[in-house]
C-alpha positions as CSV (number, residue, x, y, z in Angstrom):
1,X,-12.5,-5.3,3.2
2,X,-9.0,-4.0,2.7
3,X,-7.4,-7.1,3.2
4,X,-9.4,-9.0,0.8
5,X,-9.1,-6.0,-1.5
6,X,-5.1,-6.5,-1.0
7,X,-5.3,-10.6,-1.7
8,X,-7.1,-10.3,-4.8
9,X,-4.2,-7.4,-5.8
10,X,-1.2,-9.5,-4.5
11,X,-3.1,-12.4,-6.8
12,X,-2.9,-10.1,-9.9
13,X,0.4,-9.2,-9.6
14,X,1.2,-13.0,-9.9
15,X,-0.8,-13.1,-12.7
16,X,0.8,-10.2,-14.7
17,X,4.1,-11.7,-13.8
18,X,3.0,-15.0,-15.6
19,X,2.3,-13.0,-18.3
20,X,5.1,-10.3,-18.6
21,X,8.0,-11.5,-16.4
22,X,7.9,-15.1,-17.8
23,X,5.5,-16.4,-20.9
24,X,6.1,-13.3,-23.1
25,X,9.9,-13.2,-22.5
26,X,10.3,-17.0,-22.7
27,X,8.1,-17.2,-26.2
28,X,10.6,-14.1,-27.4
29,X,13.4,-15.8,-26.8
30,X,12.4,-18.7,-28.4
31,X,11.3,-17.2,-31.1
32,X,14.6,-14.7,-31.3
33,X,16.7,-17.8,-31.6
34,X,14.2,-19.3,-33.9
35,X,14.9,-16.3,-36.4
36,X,18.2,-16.2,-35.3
37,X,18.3,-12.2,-34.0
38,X,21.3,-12.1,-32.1
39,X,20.6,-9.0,-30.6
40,X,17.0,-9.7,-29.2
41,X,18.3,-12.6,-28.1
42,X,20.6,-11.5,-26.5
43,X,19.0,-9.1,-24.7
44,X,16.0,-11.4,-23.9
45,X,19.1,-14.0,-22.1
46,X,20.3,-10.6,-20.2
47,X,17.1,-10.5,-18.6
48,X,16.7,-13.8,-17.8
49,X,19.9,-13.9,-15.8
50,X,18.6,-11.0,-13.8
51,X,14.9,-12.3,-13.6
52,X,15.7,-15.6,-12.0
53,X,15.9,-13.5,-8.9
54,X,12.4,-13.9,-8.5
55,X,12.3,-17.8,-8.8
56,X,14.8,-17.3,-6.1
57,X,12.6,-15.0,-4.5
58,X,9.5,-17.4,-4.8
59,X,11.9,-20.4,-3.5
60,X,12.4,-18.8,-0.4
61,X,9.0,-17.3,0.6
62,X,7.9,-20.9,0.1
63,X,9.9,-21.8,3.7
64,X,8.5,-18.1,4.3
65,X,12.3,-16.8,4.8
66,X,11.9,-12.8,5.4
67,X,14.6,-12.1,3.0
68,X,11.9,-13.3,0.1
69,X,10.3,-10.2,0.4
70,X,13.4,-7.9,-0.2
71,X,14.4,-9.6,-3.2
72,X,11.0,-9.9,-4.4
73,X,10.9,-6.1,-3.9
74,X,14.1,-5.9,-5.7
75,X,13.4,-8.1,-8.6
76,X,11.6,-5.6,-10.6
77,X,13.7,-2.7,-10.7
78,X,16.3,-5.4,-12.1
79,X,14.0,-6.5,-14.6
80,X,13.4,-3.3,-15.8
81,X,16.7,-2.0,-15.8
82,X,18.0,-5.2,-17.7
83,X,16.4,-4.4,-20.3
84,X,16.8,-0.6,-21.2
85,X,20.4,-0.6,-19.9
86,X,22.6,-1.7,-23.1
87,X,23.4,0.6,-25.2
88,X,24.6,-1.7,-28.1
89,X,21.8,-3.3,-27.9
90,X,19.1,-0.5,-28.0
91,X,21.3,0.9,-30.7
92,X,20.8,-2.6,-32.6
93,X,17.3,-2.9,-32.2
94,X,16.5,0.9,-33.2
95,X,17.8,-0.3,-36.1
96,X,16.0,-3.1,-37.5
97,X,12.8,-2.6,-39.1
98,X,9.9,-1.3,-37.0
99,X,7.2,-3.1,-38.9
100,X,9.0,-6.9,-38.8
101,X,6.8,-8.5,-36.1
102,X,9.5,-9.6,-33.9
103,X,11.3,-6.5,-33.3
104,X,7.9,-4.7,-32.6
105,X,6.9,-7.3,-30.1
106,X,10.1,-7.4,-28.5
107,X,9.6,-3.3,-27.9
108,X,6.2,-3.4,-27.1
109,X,6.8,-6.0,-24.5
110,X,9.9,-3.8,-23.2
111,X,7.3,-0.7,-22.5
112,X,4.5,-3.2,-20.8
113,X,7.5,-4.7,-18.4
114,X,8.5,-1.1,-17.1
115,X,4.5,-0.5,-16.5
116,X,4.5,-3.7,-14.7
117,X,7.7,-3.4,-13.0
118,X,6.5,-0.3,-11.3
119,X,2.7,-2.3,-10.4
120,X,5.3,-4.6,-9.2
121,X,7.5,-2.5,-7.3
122,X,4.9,-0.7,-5.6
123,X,3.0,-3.3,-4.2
124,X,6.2,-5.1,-3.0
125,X,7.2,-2.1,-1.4
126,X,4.2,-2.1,0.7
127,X,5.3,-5.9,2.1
128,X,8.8,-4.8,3.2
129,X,7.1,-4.9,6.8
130,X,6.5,-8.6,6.2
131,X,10.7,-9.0,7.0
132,X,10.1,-8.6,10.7
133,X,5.9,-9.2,10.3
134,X,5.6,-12.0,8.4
135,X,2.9,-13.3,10.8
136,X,0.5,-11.0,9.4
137,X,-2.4,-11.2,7.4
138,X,-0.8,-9.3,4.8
139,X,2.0,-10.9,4.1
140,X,0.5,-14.4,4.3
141,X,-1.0,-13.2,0.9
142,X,2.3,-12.9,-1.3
143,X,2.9,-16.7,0.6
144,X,-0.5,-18.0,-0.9
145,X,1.6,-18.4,-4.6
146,X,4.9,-19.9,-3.7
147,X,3.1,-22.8,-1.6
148,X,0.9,-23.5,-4.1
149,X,3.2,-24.0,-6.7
150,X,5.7,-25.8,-4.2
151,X,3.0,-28.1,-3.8
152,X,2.0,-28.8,-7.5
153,X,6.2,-29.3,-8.3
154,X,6.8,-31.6,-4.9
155,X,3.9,-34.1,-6.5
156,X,5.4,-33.8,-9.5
157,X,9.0,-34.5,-8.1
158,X,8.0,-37.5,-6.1
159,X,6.1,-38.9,-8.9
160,X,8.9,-38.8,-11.4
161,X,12.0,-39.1,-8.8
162,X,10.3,-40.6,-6.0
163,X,12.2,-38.1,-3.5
164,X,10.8,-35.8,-1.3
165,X,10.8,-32.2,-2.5
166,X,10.4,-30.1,0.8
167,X,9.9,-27.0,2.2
168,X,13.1,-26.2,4.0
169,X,15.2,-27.7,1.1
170,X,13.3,-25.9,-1.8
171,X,14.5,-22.6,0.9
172,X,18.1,-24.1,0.9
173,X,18.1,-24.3,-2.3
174,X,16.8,-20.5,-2.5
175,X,19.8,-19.6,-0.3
176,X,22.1,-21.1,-2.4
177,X,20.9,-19.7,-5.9
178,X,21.0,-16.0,-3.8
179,X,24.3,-16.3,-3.0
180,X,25.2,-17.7,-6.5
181,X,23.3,-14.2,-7.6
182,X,25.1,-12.1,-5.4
183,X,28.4,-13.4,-6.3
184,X,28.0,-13.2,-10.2
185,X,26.0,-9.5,-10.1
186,X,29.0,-8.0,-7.7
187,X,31.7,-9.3,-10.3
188,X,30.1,-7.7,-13.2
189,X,29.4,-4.3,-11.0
190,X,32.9,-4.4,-9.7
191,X,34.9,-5.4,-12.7
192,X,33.1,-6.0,-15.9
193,X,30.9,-2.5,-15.5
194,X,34.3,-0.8,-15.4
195,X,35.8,-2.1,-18.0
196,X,33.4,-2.5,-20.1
197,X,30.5,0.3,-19.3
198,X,27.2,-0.2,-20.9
199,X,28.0,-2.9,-23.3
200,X,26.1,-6.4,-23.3
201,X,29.0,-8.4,-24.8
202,X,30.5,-9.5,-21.1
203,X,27.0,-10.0,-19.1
């Protein structure tokens, strides 16, 4: 009963994240440009820098590679963070008028992120076992996503390139946009954070 009971969670959490962590934020940013709000969109390109982690994330569980599970676990305490943490930014958006639609949106969705994120992180925090587990039960669960969406993309890449979208490479790949992650996030810690402190104009 539990583990059914944890499924159907793990299956909401996928859900909310189509709904919080990607479609809203993708249909503010388009619609930020659209209107041409440099701040908003600004901040909404901030946080997807920091919330392609969890395509990374999703990339590598779909090769089930334990580290999946720590970034996933990761991934919304960066999400949330990235979008609270810029001072110029909140400054800008206290600013413009609360009753224009797009600036109300934008700080309504803000609020139901952080709810999500910490959903999010506590439900991830309970598959950290999964890095030296990942046989169980459990952790097959937060698999059941990734492999079904590698399998929708590898027909979709073989139909249009006629290649052959795998596993292991859609993992290499993973690897390769972590390591692309790590490198860009420890530069901004180590030298643009610095210099700059909690202003947006650098990230």
């Amino acid at each position: 009963m539990f583990e059914l009971s944890y499924r159907i969670l793990v299956w909401l959490i996928y859900r909310l994240a189509a709904t919080f962590a990607v479609g809203l934020p993708l249909i503010l940013l388009i619609w930020a440009i659209l209107r041409k709000e440099a701040s908003m969109a600004r901040l909404l390109s901030i946080y997807w820098k920091i919330a392609s982690l969890m395509g990374i994330s999703m990339l590598l569980l779909t090769n089930e590679r334990p580290i999946g599970y720590l970034t996933f676990f990761l991934t919304p305490f960066l999400m949330v963070i990235s979008v609270w943490f810029w001072v110029d930014l909140n400054e800008e958006l206290a600013d413009l008028p609360p009753w224009r639609p797009l600036p109300l949106t934008v700080k309504l969705w803000r609020w139901a992120l952080s709810c999500f994120g910490l959903i999010f992180a506590n439900l991830t925090f309970l598959s950290l076992p999964c890095i030296k587990l990942i046989s169980s039960k459990y952790c097959q669960a937060w698999l059941e996503v990734p492999k079904g969406m590698h399998n929708i993309s590898q027909q979709i890449f073989q139909f249009l390139f006629g290649g052959n979208w795998n596993e292991p490479l859609a993992s290499f790949i993973g690897y390769i946009g972590l390591i692309i992650y790590i490198l860009f996030f420890l530069q901004w810690l180590l030298i643009d954070l610095p210099r700059d402190g909690r202003i947006a104009g650098n990230f």
